[in-house]
N, C-alpha and C positions, 0 to 999 in steps of 0.2 A: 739759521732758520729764515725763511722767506717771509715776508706779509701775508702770504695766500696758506701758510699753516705747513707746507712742504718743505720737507730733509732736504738740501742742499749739498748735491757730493761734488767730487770734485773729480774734472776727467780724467786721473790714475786712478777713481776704488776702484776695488774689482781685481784690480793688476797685481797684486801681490797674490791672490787665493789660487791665481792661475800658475804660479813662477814651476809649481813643483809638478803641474801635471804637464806643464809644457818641456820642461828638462829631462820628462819621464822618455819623451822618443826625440830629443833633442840628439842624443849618441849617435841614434839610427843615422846612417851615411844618406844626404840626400837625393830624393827620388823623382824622377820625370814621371809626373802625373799627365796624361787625356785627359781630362774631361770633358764629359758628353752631355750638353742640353737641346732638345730637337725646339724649346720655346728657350731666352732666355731672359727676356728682358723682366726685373722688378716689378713695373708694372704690369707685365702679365700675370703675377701670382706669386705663392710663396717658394717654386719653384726658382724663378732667376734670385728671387733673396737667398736664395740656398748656393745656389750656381756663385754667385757674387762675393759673400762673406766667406764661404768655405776653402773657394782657390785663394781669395786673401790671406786667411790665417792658414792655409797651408806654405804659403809664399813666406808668412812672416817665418814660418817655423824651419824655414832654407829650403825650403823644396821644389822645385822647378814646374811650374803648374801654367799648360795651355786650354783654353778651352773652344773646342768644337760647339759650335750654337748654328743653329739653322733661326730665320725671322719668327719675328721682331729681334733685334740683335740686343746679347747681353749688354752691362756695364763691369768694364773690367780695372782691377785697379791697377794700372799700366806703372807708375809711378811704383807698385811694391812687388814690380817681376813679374806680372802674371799676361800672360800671351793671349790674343787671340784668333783662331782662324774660322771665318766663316766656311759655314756649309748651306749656298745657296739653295731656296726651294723654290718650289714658284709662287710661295708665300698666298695662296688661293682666299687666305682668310683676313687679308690686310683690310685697314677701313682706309677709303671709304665705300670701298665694295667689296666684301667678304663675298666668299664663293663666284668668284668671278669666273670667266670663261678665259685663259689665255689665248694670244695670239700663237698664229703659226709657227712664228719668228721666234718664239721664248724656248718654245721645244729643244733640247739639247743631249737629251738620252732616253734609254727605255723607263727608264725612273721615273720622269716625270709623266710619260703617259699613264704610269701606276698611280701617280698621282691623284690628274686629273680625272682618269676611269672610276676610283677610289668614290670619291668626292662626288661624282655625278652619281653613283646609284648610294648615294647616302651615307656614306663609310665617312670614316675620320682617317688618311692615312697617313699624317705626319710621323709619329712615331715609327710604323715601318720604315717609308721610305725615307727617314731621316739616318737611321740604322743603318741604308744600306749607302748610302752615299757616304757615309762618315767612314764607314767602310772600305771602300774605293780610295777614299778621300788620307788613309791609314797605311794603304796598301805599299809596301815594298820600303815600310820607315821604321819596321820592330826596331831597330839599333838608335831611335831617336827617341823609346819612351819606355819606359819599367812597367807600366802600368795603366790599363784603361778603365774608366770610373764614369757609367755609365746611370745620369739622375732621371731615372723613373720615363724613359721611352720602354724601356723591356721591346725593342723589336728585335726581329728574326736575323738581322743582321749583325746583332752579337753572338751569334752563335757562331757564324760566316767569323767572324774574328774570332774565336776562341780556337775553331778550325786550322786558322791561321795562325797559332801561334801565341796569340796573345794572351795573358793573364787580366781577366774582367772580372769587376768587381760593379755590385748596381745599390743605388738608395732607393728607395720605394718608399715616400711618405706617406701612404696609405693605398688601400687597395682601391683598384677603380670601378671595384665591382661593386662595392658599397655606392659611386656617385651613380652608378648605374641602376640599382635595384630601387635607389627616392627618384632618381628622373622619370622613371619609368613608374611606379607608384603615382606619381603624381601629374600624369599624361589625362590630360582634360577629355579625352574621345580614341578611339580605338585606332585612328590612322595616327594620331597623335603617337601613341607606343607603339606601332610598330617601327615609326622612324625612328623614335629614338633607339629602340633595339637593333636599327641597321647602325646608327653613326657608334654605338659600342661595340661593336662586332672586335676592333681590334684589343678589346679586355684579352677573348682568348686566347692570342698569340700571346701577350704579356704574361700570363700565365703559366705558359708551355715555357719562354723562354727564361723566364724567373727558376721556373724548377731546374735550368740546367746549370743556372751560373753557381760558381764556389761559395760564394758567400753570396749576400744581403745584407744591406745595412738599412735599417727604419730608427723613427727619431722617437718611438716609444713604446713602450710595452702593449698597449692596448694596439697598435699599428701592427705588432708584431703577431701576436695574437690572431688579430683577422687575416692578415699576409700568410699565416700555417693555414688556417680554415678554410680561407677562400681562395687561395690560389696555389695549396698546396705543395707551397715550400716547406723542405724538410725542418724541423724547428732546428737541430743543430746547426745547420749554414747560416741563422739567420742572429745579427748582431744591432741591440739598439745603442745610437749612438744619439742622444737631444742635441739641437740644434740649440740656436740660442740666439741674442739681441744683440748688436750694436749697441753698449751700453757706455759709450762718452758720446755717442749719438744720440741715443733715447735714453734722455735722463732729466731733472725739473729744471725747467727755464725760470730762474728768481726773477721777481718783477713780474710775470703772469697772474692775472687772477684768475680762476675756474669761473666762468661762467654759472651764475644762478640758472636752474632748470636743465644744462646742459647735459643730451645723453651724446656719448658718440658710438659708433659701429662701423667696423670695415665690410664692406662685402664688394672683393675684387671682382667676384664674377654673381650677378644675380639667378641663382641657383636654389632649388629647394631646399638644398641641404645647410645651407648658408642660414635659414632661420628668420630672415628676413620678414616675412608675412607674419610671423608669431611675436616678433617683435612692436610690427606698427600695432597692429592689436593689442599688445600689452599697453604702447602707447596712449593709444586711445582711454584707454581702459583709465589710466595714470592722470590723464587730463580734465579726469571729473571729477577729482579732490586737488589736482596740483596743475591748474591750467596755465603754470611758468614753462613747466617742461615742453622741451620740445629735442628733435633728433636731426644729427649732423650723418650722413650715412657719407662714409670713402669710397665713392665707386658710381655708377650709375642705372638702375633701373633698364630692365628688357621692357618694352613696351607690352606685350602677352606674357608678363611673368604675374604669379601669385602675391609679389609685393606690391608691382602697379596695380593691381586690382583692390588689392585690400585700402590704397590708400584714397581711392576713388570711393570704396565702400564706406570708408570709415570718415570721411568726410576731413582728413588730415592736410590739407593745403593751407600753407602757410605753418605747418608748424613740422614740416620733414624740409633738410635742406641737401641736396646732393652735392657732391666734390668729388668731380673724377679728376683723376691725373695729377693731384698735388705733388709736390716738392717733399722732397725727406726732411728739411726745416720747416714746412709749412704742416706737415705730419706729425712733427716732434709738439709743434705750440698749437696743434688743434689737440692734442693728447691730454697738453697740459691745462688747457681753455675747459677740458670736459669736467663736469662735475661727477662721470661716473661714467663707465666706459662699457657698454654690453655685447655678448658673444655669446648668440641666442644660437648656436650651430645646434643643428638633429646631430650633426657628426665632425668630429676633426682628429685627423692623425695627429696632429700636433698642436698648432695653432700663433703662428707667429705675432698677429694681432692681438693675441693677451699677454703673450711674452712682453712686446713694446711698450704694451700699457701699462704694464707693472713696473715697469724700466723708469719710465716716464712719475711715478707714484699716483697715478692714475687709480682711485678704486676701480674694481672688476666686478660684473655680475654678469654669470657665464654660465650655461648648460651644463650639465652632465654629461652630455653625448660626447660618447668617445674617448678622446684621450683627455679631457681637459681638467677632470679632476688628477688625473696624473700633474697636470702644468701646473695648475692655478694650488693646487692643494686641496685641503680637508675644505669643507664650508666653514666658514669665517675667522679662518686663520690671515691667507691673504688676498682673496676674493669670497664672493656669495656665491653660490651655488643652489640653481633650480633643475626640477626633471625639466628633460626637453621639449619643444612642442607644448609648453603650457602658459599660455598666456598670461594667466590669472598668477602662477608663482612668481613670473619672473618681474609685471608688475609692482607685486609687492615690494620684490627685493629693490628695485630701482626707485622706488618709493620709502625703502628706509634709509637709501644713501643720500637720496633727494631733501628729504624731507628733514625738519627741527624733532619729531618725535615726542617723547614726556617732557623730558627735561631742554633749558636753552641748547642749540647747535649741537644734540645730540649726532646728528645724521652728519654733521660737517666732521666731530670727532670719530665718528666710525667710518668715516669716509680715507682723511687723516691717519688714519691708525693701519688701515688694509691698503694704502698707497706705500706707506712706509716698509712692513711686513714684505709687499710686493717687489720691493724693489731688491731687499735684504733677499728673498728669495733665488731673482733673477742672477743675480750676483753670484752666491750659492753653487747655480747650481746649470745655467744658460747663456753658456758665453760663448764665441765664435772659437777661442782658443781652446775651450776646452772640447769642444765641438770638432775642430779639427787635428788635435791631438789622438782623440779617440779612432777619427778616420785614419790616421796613419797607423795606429797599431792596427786596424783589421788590413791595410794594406800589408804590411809587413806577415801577417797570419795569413794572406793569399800568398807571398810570395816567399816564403822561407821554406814551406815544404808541402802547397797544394796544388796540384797541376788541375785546371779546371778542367769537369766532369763534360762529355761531349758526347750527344745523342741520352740525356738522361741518365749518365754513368755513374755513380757516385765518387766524389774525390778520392784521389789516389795518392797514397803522403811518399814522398820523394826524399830519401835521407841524403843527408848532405846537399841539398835545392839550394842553388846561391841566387840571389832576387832579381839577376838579372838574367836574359834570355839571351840568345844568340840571336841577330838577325834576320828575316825570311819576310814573307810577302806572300799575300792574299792573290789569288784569283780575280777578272772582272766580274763584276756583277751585270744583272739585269733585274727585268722583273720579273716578281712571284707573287702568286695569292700564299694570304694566310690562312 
């Protein structure tokens, strides 16, 4: 037990709960995985953590894992086998000038003028043209991979592979149709939505191409759910598989003390959907009974977003503090520093920032929305739980962890109590091994006896399918509208 009131584990728990599911496809002969991220780095989002951890515990589990990423370039664990081959873009959205204009000189195929044409009338077109390079980039090497494991571009150029021979397989952590229908909801003036309705334009293609592939993998039922609805994948191809925590990484730092008043929140990208804006409100709201409190946010502020404004409105300077780009140690002891951790999301397929936090024994006080009461659990088992979008609930909630209550450090023991709960959870039940144990059985279920469906066919079961294909090779590519 630590000073600060926090379970001390030690960096093996965990590792025995995992022994039987990891031996469960341990037999399975190992597999040459693709994988495919059009963004990949961590800091981009829960995307490259996905890209990252998952070719790892794939690699731990013998399997031979390269991954194709277009910019910002992933982190790969080079030290436990896992490969990496970029697939350059013209990377249009780098800082420090996003949306730039290339020179003449960069041009190097018809791809990139899909690119830059993309992007000049408002589109977003990385996931296409990421697809169709990776493509190219694929082309005439079936004899050097079993399998391609495409995370959440859904372009038109898996299809261009499956054409080709390949067996593809895609995760979809949530559908983009949801990020699309609160951006556009929440479009301040009518030119305002219409752009945003041009830079989602390539939802559809994801859509179309989602409905052709053999399976789908999502990391939760409520993901799953929307991914039938809204993009009209058939519910049987579609397999949830929960991601999980780095948990001898995100785990209690002894010798830390939580911070009095401290709230923290991630928001990689400031976004409506992220909750941001309902959050400073809550704050405010919390600082006129508890004027210790104050908010650490991971990430940094759009200067025309809903959260710059509200904290302009609310008169909160000097008590919001931002940290973009921290370190995964400086991540771990901001976790631990928090008195109470919030994930005020309208929506989340999964939500890797409560996972951590609970890892961490972090309490939680987290929305409704979406998958999170799937993650976090019941309300106050091993977080608190408010509807979304309500200021005034989630206030309170952050104010009974916050706060002494009737009784002495009531709020410290209920704090204490759902950090612990939380971590016993994560352990349970969100681990990268188990997480990528589950990925290799639906590999193994694409490749044992389902030849992927092409032009919207439905799968065709192949008796006696041995998991490995013969070699062939793709056609060039050019560009296509979607």
């Amino acid at each position: 037990m630590s000073r600060t009131g926090a379970h001390v584990a030690g960096p093996t728990e965990g590792r025995a709960r995992e022994t039987t599911t990891a031996a469960a496809v341990a037999g399975a002969r190992p597999l040459r995985v693709a994988l495919l991220s059009y963004r990949g780095n961590p800091r981009s989002g829960g995307q490259g953590v996905y890209v990252r951890f998952l070719s790892r515990g794939l690699a731990r589990l013998g399997h031979e894992v390269t991954v194709f990423s277009g910019q910002p370039w992933p982190v790969v664990d080079e030290a436990e086998g896992v490969g990496l081959e970029k697939v350059p873009s013209l990377d249009l959205y780098r800082e420090p000038d996003p949306f730039r204009l290339p020179k003449p000189s960069e041009f190097r195929s018809p791809v990139d003028l899909l690119e830059v044409a993309t992007m000049m009338t408002g589109g977003f077109p990385e996931p296409l043209t990421f697809s169709l390079r990776v493509r190219a980039q694929l082309s005439g090497r079936r004899d050097q991979f079993d399998i391609v494991h495409d995370n959440q571009s859904f372009g038109r150029g898996l299809v261009g592979m499956m054409e080709d021979g390949w067996p593809v397989i895609g995760t979809c952590h949530h559908p983009v149709t949801v990020d699309r229908l609160l951006d556009v909801a929440h479009a301040p003036d009518r030119w305002s939505e219409l752009s945003r309705r041009r830079w989602y334009r390539f939802v559809n293609m994801q859509n179309r191409v989602a409905q052709k592939l053999p399976r789908v993998i999502t990391v939760s039922s409520s993901s799953r759910r929307d991914i039938v609805e809204q993009m009209g994948v058939a519910p049987e191809r579609m397999a949830v598989v929960p991601i999980g925590a780095d948990h001898d990484l995100f785990r209690p730092m002894p010798g830390v003390p939580r911070v009095p008043g401290r709230i923290m929140t991630t928001a990689s990208a400031d976004v409506p959907m992220k909750g941001l804006a309902y959050l400073l409100e809550a704050l405010a709201k919390l600082r006129t009974t508890l004027p210790e409190a104050h908010l650490v946010v991971i990430g940094e502020p759009r200067e025309d977003s809903a959260a710059s404004q509200a904290m302009e409105r609310l008169g909160l300077d000097g008590a919001v503090t931002f940290r973009p780009g921290v370190s995964e140690r400086e991540l771990v002891e901001l976790y631990t520093q928090a008195s109470v951790v919030a994930v005020p999301s309208l929506y989340e397929g999964f939500s890797l920032p409560a996972v951590e936090a609970m890892a961490c024994e972090a309490p939680v006080v987290a929305s409704a929305g979406g998958a999170l009461p799937e993650v976090v659990g019941p309300d106050g088992q091993a977080a608190l739980l408010v509807p979304p979008a309500d200021a005034g609930a989630l206030a309170a909630a952050l104010g009974r962890v916050l706060s002494s209550g009737e009784g002495p450090f009531e709020g410290h023991r209920l704090g204490v109590r759902l950090g612990r709960a939380g971590r016993r959870r994560v352990l349970d039940r969100f681990t990268w091994a188990k997480c990528a144990a589950g990925v290799v059985e639906e590999y193994l279920t694409v490749l044992s006896g389902v030849e992927p469906g092409v032009h919207g066919e439905r799968p065709r079961r192949r008796p006696h399918a041995e998991p490995v294909i013969g070699p062939g090779s793709g056609p060039a590519i050019g560009p296509a509208s979607c």
